[in-house]
N, C-alpha and C positions, 0 to 999 in steps of 0.2 A: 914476202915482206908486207907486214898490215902499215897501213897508211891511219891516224888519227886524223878524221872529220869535228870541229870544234866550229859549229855554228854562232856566225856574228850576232854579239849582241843586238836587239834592236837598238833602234838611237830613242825609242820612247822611254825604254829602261834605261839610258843613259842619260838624259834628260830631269827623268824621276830621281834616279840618284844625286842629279847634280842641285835639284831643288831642293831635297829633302837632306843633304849635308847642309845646306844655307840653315835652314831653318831649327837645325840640331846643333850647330856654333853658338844659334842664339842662346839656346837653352831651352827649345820645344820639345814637347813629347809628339815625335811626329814618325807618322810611317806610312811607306811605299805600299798602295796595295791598290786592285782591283777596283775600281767602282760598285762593284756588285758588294763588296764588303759593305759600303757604307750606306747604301739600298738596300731597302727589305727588298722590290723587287725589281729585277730588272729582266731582260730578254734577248734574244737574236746577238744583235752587233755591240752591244749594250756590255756585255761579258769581257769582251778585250779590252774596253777602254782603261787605262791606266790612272793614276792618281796619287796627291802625296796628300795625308790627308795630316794638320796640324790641328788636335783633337779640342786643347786647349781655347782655342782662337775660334773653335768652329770655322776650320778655313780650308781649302780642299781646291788644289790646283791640280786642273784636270788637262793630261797630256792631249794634245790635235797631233793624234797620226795616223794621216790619213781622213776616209771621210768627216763632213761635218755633223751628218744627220742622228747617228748616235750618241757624239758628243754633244751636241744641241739638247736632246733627250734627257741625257745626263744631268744637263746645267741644269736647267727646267725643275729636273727633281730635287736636286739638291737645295739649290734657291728655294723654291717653295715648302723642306724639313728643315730650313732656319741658317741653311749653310750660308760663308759669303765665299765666292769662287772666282778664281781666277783659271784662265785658259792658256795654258803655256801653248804656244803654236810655233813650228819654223818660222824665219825670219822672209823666204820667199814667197811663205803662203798668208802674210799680214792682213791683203790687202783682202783678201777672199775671205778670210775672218772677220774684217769687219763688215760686212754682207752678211755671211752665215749665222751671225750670232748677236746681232743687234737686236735690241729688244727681246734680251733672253736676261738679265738682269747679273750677267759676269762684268770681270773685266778682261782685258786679254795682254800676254805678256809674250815677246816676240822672242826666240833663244836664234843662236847661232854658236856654228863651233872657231871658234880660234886657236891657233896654237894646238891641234886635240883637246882642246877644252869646252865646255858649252857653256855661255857667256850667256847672261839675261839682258834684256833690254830693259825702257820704262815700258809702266803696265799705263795700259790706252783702256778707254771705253768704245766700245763698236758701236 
């Protein structure tokens, strides 16, 4: 008897999804993709980081899963080719965000799940 293995989504992909329907109700042209998409170049840790990027707005909210220092890297870049960015991060790891990413010129927007759902909080400056 074969048994099917159906690995869990991550919760950054679920996350990205949940940002990137907000912002498609509005009426954005917006889509889930890579950082490295929106980078001519990126590297190493740089590669996984995830993103919902709404092209129109130049606006590009970059998932925190997991470390900070890629993400950091990220913003950095992005901020400085004209983007303005926010940083979706869990709701437990707030506090360590605003630490990690102060004077990197985002904002940060705290999620949590409710109900199986992922809820946004208000977006804070670190």
């Amino acid at each position: 008897m074969a048994v099917a293995v159906h690995p869990q989504q991550s919760i950054a992909l679920d996350v990205s999804q949940a940002a990137a329907s907000i912002f498609a109700r509005s009426g954005d042209l917006v889509a889930e993709i890579p950082v490295g998409r929106i980078l001519g170049s990126v590297t190493g840790e740089m590669l996984s980081v995830r993103a919902v990027a709404v092209a129109d707005a130049r606006h590009v909210e970059v998932i925190a899963d997991g470390d900070f220092d890629p993400v950091r890297t990220c913003v950095h870049q992005l901020v400085a080719d004209g983007w303005s960015v926010t940083v979706l991060v869990d709701l437990t790891r707030l506090g360590e965000a605003h630490g990690e990413l102060r004077r990197t010129g985002c904002t940060i927007q705290p999620w949590w799940e409710a109900d199986e759902e992922i809820v946004f909080g208000a977006v804070e400056t670190p």
